[in-house]
C-alpha positions in Angstrom: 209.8 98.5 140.2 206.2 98.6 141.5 204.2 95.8 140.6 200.8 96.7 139.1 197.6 95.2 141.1 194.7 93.6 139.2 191.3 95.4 138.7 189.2 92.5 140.6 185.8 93.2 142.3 184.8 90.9 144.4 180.9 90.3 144.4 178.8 88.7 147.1 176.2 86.2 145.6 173.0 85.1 148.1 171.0 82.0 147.1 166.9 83.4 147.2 164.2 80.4 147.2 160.8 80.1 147.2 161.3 76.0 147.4 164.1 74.1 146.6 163.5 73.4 143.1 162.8 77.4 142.6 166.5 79.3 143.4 167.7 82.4 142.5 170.9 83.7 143.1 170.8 87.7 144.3 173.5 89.9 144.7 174.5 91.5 148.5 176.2 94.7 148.8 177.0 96.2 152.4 177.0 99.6 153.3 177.6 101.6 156.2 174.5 104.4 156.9 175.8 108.1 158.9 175.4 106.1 162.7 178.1 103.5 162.0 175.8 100.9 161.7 175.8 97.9 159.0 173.2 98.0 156.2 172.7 94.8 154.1 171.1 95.2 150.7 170.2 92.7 148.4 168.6 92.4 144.5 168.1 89.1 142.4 166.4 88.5 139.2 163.1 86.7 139.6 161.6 85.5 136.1 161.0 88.8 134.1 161.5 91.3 137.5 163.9 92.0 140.2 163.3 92.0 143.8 165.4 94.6 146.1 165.4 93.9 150.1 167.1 95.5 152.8 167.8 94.1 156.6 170.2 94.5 159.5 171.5 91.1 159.2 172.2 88.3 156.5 169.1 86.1 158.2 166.9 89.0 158.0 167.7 89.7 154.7 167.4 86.0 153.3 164.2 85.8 154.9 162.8 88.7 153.4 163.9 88.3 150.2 162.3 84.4 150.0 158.9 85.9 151.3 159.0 88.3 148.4 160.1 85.7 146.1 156.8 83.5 147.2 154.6 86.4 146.6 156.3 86.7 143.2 155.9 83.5 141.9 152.6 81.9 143.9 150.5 84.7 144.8 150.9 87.5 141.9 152.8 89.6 143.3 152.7 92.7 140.1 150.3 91.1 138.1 147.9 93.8 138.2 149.7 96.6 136.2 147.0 98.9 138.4 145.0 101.8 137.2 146.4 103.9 135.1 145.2 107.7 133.9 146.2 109.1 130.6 147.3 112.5 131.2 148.9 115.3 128.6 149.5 111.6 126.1 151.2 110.0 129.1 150.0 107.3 131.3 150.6 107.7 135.0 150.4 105.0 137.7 147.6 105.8 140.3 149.0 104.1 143.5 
């Protein structure tokens, strides 16, 4: 009789700070691009908005992710929603 395995995913959390008493935990996923190398991705919920980054490495990643989360938080990062034109009823980003 062959024993039936259990349906687990395994999840890789990464801790995201813009200063210790501001942490976020993200979520890494690791892919593989068509040249063999090792992609890193990684997303975390920041407030009301998520942050995606992308590196070679974990330290690359981590760093870019915190230097996101800074702008987020203490330099307003998104807070202007940006000019927007009103076209056939919709309203399209001008970026």
């Amino acid at each position: 009789m062959k024993k039936k395995t259990p349906n687990i995913t395994i999840t890789e959390l990464y801790l995201i700070k813009a200063d210790w008493k501001r942490t976020f935990f993200g979520q890494i996923v690791r892919e593989t691009d068509v040249d063999g190398h090792e992609v890193i991705r990684g997303n975390v919920v920041v407030n009301e908005g998520k942050i995606w980054g992308c590196a070679d490495n974990l330290d690359d990643l981590g760093n870019n992710l915190d230097a996101i989360c800074v702008m987020k938080l203490d330099k307003g990062l998104h807070d202007n929603p940006g000019i927007r034109e009103v076209i056939a009823g919709n309203a399209f980003f001008l970026n």
